[in-house]
N, C-alpha and C positions, 0 to 999 in steps of 0.2 A: 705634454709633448704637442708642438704644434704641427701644421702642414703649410705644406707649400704650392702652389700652383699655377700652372703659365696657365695663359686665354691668347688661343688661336682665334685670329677674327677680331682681335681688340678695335681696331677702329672702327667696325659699324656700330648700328643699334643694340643689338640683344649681346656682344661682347662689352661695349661701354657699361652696358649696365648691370652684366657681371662686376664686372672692377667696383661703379660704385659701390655696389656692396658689400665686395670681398674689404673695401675700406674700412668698413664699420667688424666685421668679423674678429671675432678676439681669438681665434685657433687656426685659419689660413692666412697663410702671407702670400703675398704677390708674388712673382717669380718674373718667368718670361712675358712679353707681350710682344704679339704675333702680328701680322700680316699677310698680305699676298701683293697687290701692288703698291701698297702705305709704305712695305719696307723700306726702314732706312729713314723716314721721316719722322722728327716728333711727333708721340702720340697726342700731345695735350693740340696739334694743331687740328685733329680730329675730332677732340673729346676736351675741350675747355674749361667743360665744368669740373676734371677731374682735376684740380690743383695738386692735390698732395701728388699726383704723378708725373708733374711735371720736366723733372729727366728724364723722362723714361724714352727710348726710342725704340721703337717698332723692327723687329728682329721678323726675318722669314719663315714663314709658317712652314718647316720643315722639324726632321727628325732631331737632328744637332740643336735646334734652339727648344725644340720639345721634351727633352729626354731630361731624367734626375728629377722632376716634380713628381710629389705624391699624387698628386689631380693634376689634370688635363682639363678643360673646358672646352667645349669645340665649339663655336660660335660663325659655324661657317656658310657658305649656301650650300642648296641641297643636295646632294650627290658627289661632297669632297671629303666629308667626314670617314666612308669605310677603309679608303686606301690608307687615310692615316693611323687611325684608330689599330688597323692593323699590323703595323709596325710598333706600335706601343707597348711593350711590356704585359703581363699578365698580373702583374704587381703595380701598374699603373689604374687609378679609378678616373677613368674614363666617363666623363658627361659629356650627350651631345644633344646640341640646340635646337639641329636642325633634325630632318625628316629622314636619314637614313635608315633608321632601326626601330622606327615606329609600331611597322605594321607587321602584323603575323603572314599575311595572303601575299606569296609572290605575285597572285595574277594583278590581286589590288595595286600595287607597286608599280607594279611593269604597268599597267594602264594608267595611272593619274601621274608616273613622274616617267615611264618612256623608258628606264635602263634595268638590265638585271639586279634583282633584291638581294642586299647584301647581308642578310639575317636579322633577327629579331632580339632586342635588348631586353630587361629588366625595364619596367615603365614607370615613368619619373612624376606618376600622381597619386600621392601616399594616401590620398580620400579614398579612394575606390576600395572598396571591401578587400580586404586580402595582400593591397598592395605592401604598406609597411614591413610586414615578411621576407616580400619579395625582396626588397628593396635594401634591405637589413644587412650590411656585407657585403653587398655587388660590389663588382668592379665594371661596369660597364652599365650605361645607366640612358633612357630615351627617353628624353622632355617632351611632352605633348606639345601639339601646335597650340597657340594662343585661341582661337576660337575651340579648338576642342576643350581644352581647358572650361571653359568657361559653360560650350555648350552641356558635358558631360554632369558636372557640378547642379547646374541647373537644371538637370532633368534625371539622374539614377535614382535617386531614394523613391520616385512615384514609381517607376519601373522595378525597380529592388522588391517593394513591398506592392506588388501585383494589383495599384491602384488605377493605371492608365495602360490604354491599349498601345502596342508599341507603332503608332502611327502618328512622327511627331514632325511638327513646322519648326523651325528656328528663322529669325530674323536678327541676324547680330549688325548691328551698326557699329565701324569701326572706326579708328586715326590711321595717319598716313606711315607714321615709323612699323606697320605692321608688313610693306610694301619693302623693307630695308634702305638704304641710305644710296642705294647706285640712282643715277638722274632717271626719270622718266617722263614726259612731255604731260602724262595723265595726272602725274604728282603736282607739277609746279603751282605756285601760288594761284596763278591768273586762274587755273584750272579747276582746282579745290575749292579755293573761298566763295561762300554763297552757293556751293551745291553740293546732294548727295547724289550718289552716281553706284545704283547696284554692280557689279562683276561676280563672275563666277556662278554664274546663276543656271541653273537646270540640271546641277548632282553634277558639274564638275569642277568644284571646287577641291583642292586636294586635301584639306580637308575631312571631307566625305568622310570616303571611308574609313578612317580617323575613331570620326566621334561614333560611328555604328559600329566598327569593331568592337569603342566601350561598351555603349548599350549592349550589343547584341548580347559581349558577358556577363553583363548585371541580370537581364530576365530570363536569360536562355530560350530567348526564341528570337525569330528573323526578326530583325527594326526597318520599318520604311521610315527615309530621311527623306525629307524638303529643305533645303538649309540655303538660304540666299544673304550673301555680305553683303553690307553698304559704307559704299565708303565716305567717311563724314569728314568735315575742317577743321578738323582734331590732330593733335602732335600724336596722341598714345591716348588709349584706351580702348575697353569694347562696354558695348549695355545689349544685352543678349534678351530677346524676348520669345521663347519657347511656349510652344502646347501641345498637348497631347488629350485625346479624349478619355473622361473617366470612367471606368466600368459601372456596370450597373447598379445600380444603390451607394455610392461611393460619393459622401461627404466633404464639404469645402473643411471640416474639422478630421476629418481624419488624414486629409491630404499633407494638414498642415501638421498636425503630429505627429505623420512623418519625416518628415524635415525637421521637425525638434526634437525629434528623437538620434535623427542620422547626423544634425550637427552640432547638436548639446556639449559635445567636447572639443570640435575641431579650433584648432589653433587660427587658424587662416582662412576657414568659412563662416561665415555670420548671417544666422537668417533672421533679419530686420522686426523691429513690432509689428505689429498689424498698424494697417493705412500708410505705413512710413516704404517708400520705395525706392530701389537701387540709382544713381547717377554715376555718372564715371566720376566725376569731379569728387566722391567721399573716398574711390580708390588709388587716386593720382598719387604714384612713386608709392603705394604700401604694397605689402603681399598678401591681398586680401583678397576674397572674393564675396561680393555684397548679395543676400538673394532676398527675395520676397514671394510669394506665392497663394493665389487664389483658385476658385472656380468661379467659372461664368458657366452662372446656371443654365441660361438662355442657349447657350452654344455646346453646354454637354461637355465642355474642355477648363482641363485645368492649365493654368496661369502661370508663368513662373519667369521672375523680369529678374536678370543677375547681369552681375557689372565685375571686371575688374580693371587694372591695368596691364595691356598688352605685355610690356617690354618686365613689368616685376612680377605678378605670381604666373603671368600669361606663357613667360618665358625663364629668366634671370634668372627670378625668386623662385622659380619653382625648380629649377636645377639643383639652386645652393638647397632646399631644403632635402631635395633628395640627396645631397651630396652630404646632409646632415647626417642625414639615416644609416648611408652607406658607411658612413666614415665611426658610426656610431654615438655621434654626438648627438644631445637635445636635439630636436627638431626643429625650433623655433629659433637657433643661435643666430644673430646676424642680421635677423628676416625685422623690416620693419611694421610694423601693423598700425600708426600715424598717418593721417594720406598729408600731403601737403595743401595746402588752400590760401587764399582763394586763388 
């Protein structure tokens, strides 16, 4: 028995690239495809590359074009997803893209996004100890943000197994589709090419409290974050470069058998040989996530350089794999782990 599922939001980024890979998906079918101002316009004049969709036209992200799919995908911006979601059925398996139902802390909420917290989902990163459970049957499901993704991956299992003090830096460099698809004068070509250009810098990235919610669960104790984006002249991707200080007597081999220990089975985490290092360009369009991981003796901190791509395990792909779980299919159905190149 298969399913079926519309995608609110189909003409930006992180909806386009639901569809692409609900294409390759041998148990959902396409259903509706949504808008808010597209409506009524061909999708493929948004989404080109989607050829096999090429009839398809952009229906209004409402109840009437939403209703009768077993999935929902909400691929919307921030703070449009609870009204909807709340008219959806209880029988409906609800995945949303964006940031509504992220966080546990109303005050965290109401401070980095400004409006009343509209509650707390089932979290949509099956790595995280405990999650697959979670996630096992939901019907309502919260896709972490694309850096948290990445940051969290890259830094729990030192934290997990009480190797590094929770006092950690991130530096993620990222592409411009992590901004979405509306104009902005800071995006445009002239802008971007030939420079990177930090934002969000000084803990108010929204973000934030995000990726320390994770930590903070994995060691069970308070995490201070430093976390500064950079935005690079890149379409899609991030290369995430974290550290954190290692405890006392605490080994560049033991660090790293942790990490072989925490990713020996994951489907979609991969911790690299020794000397060999993450680039975005090994995760371009897979649902991977690349790590590598050392200590610098000299600095007392452990190392940890991870890559994926934004818009597929960052976002997309990592919906569709929650959407696996939920739905109880393999995990990996759909998900491509091939990057493209060069």
């Amino acid at each position: 028995m298969g399913y079926n599922a519309a995608i609110a939001g189909a003409s930006g980024y992180a909806g386009g690239e639901v569809l692409r890979l609900l294409l390759d998906h041998p148990e959902i079918e396409i259903g509706a495809v949504t808008a808010a101002r597209n409506a009524g316009t061909p999708l493929i004049a948004h989404q080109p590359h989607l050829l096999p969709l090429a009839d398809r036209i952009l229906a209004p992200t409402d109840l009437d074009s939403l209703r009768g799919h077993d999935i929902v995908f909400l691929a919307l911006p921030h703070g449009q997803s609870a009204d909807i979601a709340q008219r959806l059925g209880d029988d409906v398996l609800v995945i949303d893209c964006g940031a509504d139902f992220r966080l546990e802390d109303p005050g965290a909420w109401e401070r980095f996004y400004g409006t009343p917290h509209a509650g707390t989902w089932p979290y949509g990163l099956p790595e995280l100890p405990g999650q697959r459970e979670r996630l096992t049957g939901a019907k309502r499901v919260a896709v972490p943000g694309c850096h948290v993704t990445v940051a969290t991956l890259a830094l729990f299992p030192g934290l997990a197994e009480q190797l590094v003090e929770p006092d950690l830096t991130v530096v993620a460099v990222t592409g411009t589709s992590g901004a979405g698809k509306a104009p902005k004068p800071n995006l445009i070509g002239s802008e971007v090419m030939g420079a990177l250009t930090p934002y969000g810098v000084g803990g108010v990235h929204r973000h934030n409290p995000e990726i320390v919610q994770n930590l903070t669960a994995v060691t069970g104790e308070p995490v201070r974050l430093s976390f500064t984006p950079v935005l690079a002249p890149l379409p899609r991707g991030i290369l995430a470069t974290c550290t954190a200080p290692v405890k006392p007597g605490v080994t560049a081999e033991q660090v790293r058998a942790a990490y072989e220990t925490t990713y020996a089975d994951e489907p979609f985490v991969h911790l690299l040989p020794e000397g060999t290092w993450p680039s975005t360009a090994m995760t371009l369009a897979a649902n991977t996530t690349l790590v590598q991981v050392t200590v610098d003796p000299d600095a007392g901190r452990m190392v940890v350089v991870a890559a994926l791509d934004n818009l597929t395990k960052g976002t997309a792909g990592g919906a569709i794999q929650s959407a696996n779980l939920a739905l109880g299919l393999p995990e990996p159905t759909g998900l491509p782990l091939a990057a493209v190149a060069p």
